[in-house]
Structure formats: C-alpha cells, structure tokens
C-alpha positions in Angstrom: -65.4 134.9 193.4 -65.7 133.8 196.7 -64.4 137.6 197.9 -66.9 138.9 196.2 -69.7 136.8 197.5 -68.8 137.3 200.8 -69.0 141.4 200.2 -72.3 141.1 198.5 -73.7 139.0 201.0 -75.0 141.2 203.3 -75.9 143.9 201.5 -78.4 141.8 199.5 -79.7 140.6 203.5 -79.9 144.0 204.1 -82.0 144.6 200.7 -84.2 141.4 201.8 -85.4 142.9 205.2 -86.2 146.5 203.8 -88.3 144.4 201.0 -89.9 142.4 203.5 -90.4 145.2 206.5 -91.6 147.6 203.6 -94.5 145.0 202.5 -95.3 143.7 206.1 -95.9 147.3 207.0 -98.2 148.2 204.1 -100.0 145.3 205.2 -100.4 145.6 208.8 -101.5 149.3 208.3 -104.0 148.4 205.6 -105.7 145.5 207.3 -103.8 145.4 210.5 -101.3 142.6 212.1 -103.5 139.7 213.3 -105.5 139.3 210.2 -102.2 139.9 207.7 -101.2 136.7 207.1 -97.4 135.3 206.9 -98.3 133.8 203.0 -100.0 137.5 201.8 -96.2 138.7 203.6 -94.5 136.3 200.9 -96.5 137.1 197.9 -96.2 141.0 198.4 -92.5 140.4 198.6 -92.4 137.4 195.9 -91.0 134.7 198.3 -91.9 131.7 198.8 -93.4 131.6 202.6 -90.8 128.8 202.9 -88.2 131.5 202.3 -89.7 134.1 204.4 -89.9 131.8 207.2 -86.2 131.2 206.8 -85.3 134.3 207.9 -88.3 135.1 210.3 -90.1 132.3 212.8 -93.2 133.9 213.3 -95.4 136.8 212.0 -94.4 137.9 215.2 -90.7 138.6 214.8 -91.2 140.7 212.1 -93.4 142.9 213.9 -90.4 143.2 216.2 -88.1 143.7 213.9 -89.9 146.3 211.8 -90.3 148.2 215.4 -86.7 148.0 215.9 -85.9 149.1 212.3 -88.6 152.6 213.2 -87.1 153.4 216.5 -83.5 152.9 215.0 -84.8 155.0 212.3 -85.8 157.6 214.8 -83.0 157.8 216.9 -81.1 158.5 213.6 -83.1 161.3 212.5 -82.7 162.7 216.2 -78.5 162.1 216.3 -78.2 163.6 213.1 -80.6 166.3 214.2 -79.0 167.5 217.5 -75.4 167.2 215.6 -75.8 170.4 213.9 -76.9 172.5 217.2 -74.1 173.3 219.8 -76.6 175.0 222.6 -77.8 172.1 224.7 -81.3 173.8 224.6 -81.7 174.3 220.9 -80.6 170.4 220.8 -84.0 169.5 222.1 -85.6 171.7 219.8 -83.9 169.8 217.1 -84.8 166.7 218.4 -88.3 167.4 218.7 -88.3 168.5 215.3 -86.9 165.3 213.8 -88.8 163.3 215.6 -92.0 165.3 214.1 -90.2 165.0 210.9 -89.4 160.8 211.1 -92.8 160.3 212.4 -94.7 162.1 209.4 -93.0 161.2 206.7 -95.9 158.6 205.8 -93.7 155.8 206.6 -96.0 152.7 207.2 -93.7 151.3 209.5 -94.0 154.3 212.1 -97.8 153.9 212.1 -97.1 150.4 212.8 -94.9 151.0 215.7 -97.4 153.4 217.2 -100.4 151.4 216.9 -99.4 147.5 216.7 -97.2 147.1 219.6 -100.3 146.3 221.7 -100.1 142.9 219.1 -97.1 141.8 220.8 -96.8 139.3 223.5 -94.9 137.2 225.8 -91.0 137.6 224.6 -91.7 139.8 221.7 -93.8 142.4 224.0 -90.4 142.1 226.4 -88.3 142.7 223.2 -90.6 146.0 222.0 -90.6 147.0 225.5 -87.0 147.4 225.4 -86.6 148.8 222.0 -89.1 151.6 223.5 -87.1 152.1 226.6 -83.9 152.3 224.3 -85.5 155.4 222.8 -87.1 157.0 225.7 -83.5 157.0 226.6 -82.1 159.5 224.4 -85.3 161.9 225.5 -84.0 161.4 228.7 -80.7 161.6 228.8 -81.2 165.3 227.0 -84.2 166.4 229.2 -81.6 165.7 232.3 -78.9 167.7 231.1 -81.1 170.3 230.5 -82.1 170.2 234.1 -78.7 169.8 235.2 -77.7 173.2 233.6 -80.4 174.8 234.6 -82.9 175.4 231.8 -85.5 173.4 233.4 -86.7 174.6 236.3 -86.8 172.3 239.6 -90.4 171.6 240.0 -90.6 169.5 236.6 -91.5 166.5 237.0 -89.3 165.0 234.4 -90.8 161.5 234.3 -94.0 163.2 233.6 -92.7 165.5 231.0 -91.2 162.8 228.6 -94.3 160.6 229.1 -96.6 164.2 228.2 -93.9 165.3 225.5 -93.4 162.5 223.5 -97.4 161.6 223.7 -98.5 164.5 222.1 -96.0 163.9 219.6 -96.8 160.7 218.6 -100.6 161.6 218.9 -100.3 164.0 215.7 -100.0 160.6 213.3 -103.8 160.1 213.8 -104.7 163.3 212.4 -101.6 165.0 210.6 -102.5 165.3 207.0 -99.7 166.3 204.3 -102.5 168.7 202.5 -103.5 170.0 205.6 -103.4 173.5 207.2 -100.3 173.3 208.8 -96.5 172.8 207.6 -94.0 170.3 209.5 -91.9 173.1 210.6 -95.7 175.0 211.7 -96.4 171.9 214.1 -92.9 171.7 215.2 -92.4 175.1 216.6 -96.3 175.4 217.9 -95.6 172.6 220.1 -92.0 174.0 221.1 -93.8 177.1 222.5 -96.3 175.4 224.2 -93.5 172.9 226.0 -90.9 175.8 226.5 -93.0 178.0 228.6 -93.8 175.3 230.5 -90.8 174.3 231.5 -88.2 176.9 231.1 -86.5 178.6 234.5 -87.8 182.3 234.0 -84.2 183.5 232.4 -84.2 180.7 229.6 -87.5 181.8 228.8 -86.7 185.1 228.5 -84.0 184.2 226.3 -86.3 182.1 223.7 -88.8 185.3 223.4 -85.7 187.3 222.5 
C-alpha cells in the first residue's frame, strides 16, 4: 500500500496545481490579480483556503508559479516545434509559429503572464524576471546561430530584434480573435515575411522567395 501511495503521490500534486493555476487564471483574467482574492481562489477550486495556503504562502506565489507553468508551457511547444525541422532557418520559423500557436490557444494563463507580471514585486518580480529571461534565452540562442551561419546579416541588431520580434508577437493576444479574419497559420507566416526580409543576408532571402 505504501508503494502505491508513494507512486500516486505526486501525480495527484501535480493534478492539485493544474486545478488551482487553471481557477486562479480564470480569475485574474476576469477581474484581474489584486482584486481576486486567495478565499474566491479556494472556492473555485473547492479547498478550504487553509489548504490552498498549504501549498502556496501568498496570492503572490501563485502568480509566479502560474507564470512559470506558461513560459514552461511555451518553451515546450517551441522544443517540440523546432524538433521536426533540420534547417537551422526553418527552426525559427517553427518556433515562431508555436509560439503564435501556445499564445492563442485561449489559455487564461498566457494572458495572465502577458499582462499581470507588472503585479509582481520585490522577490516574486525577481523570480518572473528570471522565468522571462529563461525564455528569451531560447530566442536567443537560435537568433545567434542564425547569425553565426550567416542568415542574418551583420547590421542586425540582435538585442533589438528579439525585443521587436517577440513584442509583436505577444501584442496579437489583445486583439486575436478565434472568429476573426485570419487563421493561426495566416498570422504566422504574415509576420515571417515581414521579419525575414528584414533580416535575411540577400542570398537567404533569395532562397525563402524560391
């Protein structure tokens, strides 16, 4: 019995935080973080507060954790993403697409992530500003290789391209709209043209037309 307690165990911790990241994000996105309240947290997830505090301090920790949860989330979609493409250049387009993808799926936690952050403060602002820079990384770390090979071309400033990039991305959650005029896979290579011809050394380029 005991084996089988200790297997069970943390897959029911694991069921416990989707439940309670799942309600806290509904909630923070329908009336926002600082007037949800820890005991409307509880009753959307029928725990005693008592309980939820058990496993969370503060409000603010599961913000944090709920931020954590969408980035990991996110790089996820991305890994899984760039898996499937072996030229380093179509990786980013993968990439870019699954972010689009992750970030409009109509998950309340993304929108939470985008738009509650600001919430945060002292250690937990520290916290989100790591889990941020964690993802950045992965842009990053593609965008550079990229340059490295050559697809880029030398003038780019690369800082300013991730920053640019991954802005307009993010931007399209306050006005994407699942019935609306344009398809995932629309958005996703509208805004690979735009960045390409930016950025691509004049052979690369030439290749993406053809």
């Amino acid at each position: 019995m005991s084996n089988r307690m200790i297997r069970h165990e943390p897959l029911r911790a694991d069921a416990d935080r989707d439940r309670i990241l799942f309600a806290a994000a509904h909630l923070f996105r329908e009336y926002g973080f600082d007037k949800t309240t820890v005991r409307q947290i509880a009753e959307a997830c029928d725990l005693l507060p008592g309980s939820l505090h058990y496993r969370y301090r503060a409000k603010e920790d599961i913000l944090v954790d709920m931020m954590r949860a969408a980035i990991e989330k996110t790089i996820l979609g991305i890994t899984e993403a760039t898996a499937k493409a072996q030229d380093p250049l179509q990786q980013v387009r993968a990439a870019l697409q699954a972010h689009i993808e992750v970030l409009l799926a109509g998950d309340d936690m993304m929108y939470v992530l985008l738009f509650e952050w600001r919430s945060l403060r002292g250690a937990a602002h520290k916290e989100m500003i790591r889990e941020r820079d964690r993802y950045e990384r992965c842009w990053a770390t593609m965008l550079e290789a990229l340059k490295e090979q050559g697809f880029i071309r030398p003038d780019v400033d690369m800082h300013l391209l991730r920053l640019i990039g991954l802005g307009a991305i993010n931007w399209m959650a306050t006005w994407y709209k699942k019935e609306g005029r344009y398809s995932l896979d629309e958005i996703g290579e509208s805004l690979w043209s735009v960045i390409s011809r930016g950025i691509l050394a004049p052979h690369h380029l030439y290749m993406e037309k053809t």
